[in-house]
VOFI-224419 format. One line per field, with one value per residue (C-alpha): residue number from 1; x, z, y. Coordinates in pm, whole numbers. Layout:
% residues N
num c(NUM, ...)
east c(X, ...)
up c(Z, ...)
north c(Y, ...)
END
This chain:
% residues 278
num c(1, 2, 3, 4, 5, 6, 7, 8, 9, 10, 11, 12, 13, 14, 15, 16, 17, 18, 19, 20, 21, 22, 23, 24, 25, 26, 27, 28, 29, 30, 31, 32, 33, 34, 35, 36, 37, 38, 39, 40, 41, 42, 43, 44, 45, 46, 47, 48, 49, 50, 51, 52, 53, 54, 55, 56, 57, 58, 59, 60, 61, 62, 63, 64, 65, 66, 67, 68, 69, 70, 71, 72, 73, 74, 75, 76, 77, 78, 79, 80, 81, 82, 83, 84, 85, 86, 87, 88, 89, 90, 91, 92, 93, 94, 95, 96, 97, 98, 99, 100, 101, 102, 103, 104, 105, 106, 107, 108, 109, 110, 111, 112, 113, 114, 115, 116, 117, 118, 119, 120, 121, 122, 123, 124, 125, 126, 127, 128, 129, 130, 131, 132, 133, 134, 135, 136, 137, 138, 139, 140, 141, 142, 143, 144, 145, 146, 147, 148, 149, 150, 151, 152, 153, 154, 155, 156, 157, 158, 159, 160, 161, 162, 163, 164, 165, 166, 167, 168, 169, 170, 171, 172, 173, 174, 175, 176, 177, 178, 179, 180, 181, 182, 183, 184, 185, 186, 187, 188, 189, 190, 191, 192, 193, 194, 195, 196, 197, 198, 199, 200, 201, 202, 203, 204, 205, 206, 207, 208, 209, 210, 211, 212, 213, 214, 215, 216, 217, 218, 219, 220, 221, 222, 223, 224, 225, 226, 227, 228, 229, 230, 231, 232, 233, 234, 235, 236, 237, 238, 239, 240, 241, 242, 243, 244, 245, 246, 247, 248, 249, 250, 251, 252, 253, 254, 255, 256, 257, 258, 259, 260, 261, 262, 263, 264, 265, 266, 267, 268, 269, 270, 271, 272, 273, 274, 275, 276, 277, 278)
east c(1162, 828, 694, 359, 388, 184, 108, 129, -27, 157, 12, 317, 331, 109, 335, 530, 773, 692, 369, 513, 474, 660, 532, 590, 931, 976, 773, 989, 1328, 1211, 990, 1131, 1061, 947, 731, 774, 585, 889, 1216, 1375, 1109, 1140, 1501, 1495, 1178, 1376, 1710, 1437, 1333, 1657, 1658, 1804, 1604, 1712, 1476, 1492, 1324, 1127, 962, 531, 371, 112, 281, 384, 155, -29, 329, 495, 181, 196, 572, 515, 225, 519, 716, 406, 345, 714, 671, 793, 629, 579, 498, 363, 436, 345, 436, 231, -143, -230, -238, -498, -684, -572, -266, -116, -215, -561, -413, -171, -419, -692, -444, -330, -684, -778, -494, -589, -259, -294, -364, -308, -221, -38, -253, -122, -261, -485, -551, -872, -1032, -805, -949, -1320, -1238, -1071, -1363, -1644, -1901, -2074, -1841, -2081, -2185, -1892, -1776, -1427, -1475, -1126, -914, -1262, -1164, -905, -1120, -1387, -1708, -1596, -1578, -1880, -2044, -1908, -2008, -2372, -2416, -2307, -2520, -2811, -2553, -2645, -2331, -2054, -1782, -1404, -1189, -830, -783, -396, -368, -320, -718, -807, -1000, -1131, -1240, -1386, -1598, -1709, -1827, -2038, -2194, -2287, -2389, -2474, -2239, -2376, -2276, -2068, -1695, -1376, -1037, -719, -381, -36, -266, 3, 234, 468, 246, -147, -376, -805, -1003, -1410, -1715, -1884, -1791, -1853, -1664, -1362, -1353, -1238, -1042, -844, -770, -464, -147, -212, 24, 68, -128, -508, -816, -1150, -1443, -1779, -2115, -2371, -2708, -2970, -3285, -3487, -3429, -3735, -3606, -3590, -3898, -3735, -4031, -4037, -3638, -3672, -3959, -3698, -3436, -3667, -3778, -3451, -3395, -3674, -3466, -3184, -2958, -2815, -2949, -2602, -2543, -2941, -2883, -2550, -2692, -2989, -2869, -2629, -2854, -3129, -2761, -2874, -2621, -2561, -2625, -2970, -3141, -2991, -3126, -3464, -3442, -3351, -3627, -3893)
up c(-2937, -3063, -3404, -3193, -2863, -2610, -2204, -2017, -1617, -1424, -1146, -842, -526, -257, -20, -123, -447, -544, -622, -935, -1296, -1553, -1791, -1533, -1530, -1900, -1940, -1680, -1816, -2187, -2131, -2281, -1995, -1613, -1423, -1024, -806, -577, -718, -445, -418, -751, -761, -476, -667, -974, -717, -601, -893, -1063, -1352, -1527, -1611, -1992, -2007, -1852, -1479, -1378, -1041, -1093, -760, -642, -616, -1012, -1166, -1353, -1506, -1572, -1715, -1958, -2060, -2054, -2291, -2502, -2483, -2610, -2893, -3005, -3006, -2618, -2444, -2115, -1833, -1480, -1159, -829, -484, -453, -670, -974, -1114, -1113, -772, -539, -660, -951, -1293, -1408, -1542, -1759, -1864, -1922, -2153, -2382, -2420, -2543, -2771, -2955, -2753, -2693, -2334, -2157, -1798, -1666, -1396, -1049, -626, -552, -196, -271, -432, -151, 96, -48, -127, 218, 420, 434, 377, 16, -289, -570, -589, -417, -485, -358, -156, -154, 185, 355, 412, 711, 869, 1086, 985, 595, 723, 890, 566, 335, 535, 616, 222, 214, 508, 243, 10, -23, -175, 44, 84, 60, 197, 236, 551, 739, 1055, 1298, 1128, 1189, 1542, 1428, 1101, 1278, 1530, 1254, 1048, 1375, 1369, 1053, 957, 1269, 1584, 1461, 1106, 1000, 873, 843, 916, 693, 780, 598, 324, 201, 449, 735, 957, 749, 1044, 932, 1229, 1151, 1394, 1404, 1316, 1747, 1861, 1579, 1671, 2077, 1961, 1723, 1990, 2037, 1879, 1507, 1236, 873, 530, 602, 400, 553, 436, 541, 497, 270, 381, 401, 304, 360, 757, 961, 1042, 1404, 1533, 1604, 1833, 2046, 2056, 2214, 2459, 2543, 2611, 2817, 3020, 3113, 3219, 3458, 3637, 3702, 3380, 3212, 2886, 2731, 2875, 2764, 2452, 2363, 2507, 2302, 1953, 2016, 2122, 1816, 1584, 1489, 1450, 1802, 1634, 1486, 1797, 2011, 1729, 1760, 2126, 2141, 1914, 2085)
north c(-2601, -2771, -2610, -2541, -2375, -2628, -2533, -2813, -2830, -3103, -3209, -3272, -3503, -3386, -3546, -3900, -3861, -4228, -4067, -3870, -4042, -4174, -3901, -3634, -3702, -3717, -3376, -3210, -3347, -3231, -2895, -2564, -2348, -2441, -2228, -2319, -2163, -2217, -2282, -2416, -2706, -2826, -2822, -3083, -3272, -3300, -3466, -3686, -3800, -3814, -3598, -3352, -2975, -2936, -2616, -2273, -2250, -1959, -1857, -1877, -1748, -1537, -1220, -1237, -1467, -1170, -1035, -1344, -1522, -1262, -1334, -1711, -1646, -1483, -1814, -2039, -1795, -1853, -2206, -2359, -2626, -2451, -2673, -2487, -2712, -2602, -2724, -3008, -3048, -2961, -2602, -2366, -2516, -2297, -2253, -2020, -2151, -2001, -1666, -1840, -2129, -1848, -1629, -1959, -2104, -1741, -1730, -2062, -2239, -2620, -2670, -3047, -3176, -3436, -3589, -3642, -3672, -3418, -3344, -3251, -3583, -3776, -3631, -3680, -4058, -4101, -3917, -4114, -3902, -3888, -3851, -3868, -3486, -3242, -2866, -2731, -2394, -2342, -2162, -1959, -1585, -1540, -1276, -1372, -1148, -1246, -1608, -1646, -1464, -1682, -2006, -1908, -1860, -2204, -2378, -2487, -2639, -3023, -3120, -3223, -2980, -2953, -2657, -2568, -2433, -2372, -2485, -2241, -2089, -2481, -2413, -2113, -2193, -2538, -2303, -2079, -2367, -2547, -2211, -2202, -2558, -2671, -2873, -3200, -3165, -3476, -3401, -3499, -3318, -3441, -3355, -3462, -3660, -3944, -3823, -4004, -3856, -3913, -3845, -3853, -3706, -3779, -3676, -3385, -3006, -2938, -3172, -3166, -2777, -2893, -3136, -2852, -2667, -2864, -2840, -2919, -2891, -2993, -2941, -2919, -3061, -3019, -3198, -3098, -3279, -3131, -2991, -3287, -3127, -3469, -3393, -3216, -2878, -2790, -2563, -2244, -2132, -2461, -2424, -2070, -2199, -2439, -2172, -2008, -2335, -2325, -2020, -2050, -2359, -2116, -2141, -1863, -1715, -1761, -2143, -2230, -2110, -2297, -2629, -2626, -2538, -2793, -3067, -2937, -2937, -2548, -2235, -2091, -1755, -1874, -1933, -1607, -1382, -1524, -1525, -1175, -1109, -1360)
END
């Protein structure tokens, strides 16, 4: 036990365990208490690595992070370096972490983190689209009308995006985002990052949503180009003449519509609302 209780946030292999550090197998082998967001995992992390857990191991997960953040705030106040690992990533992005980190900053407790692979900055690097400005959206909501919300707040955003996303939501959440941003809006989708099986699919959001309707499996990172504001807007008027030209030749409303917002690269939904009102 350390005379000052410290939290420590070590981040874990997001895939290869010759990714873990020195110091994160010194902190683990030394910590006071381990919170694991699943036990099980670490248990086979720490064989991997080949050391030995000299502190107590507790479960940290979603479902008790508010209780047990409270009693691990108990442990740092009596004076135990507390270190919170969870599956693979660091702490606190998208994983538990935050309620924990929140309650020990508050209560004057030393907070530091052991660095480690983040799937979100490998992704980014890995992508090929721009890196120097970037925000992390997280997993979008699993229901549709809460996803399509969320992602037409975002369609103006002119940083480039990174989401979470599981993969049987992938085609979904790929068809949801052509809507929102646009077909022709450059992305990239990364699957088993530093994996056996590392796959990087990059083109844009209409055609990565047909190719996801295959089988696709693994850990998910989806990164999304950022609005360019420098590029002429479409003419939504000339767009629904266009629709209507169409029609006139013997195409359906429906089929006119879907070709030309995604030759223009505008949200399907865009241009039948201002059809429909036209």
């Amino acid at each position: 036990m350390n005379d000052n209780g410290r939290l420590v946030l070590a981040g874990a292999p997001i895939g290869r365990v010759e990714d873990a550090s020195g110091r994160l197998r010194e902190a683990l082998a030394t910590a006071d208490v381990v919170a694991a967001e699943d036990t099980r995992r670490l248990r086979r992390l720490v064989a991997d690595l080949g050391i030995t857990l000299s502190g107590r191991v507790v479960s940290y997960y979603d479902a008790n992070e508010a209780n047990r953040a409270k009693e691990l705030l108990g442990d740092l106040q009596d004076g135990h370096t507390v270190l919170v690992i969870t599956d693979a990533g660091m702490p606190g992005v998208s994983d538990p972490g935050y309620r924990l980190t929140h309650l020990a900053v508050e209560a004057g407790i030393p907070v530091t983190a052991l660095p480690g692979p983040s799937a979100v900055t490998t992704a980014l690097a890995i992508s090929g689209l721009p890196s120097d400005r970037f925000c992390f959206e997280g997993f979008p909501p699993r229901k549709a009308g809460e996803r399509g919300r969320r992602l037409a707040a975002l369609a103006g955003e002119e940083r480039t995006m990174v989401f979470f996303e599981a993969p049987h939501r992938l085609q979904a959440c790929l068809e949801a985002m052509a809507e929102a941003f646009g077909p022709e809006r450059p992305a990239a989708v990364c699957r088993e990052l530093t994996k056996t099986y590392e796959e990087v699919r990059r083109g844009p959001l209409g055609e990565l949503a047909e190719w996801a309707a295959g089988d696709v499996r693994g850990e998910i990172t989806l990164v999304v180009a950022g609005h360019s504001p420098g590029t002429a807007e479409p003419d939504i008027g000339e767009l629904v003449n266009e629709v209507a030209r169409r029609e006139e030749a013997g195409v359906s409303r429906k089929q006119a519509i879907v070709d030309v917002a995604k030759a223009a690269g505008v949200p399907k939904r865009e241009l039948y609302d201002a059809v429909h009102r036209s």
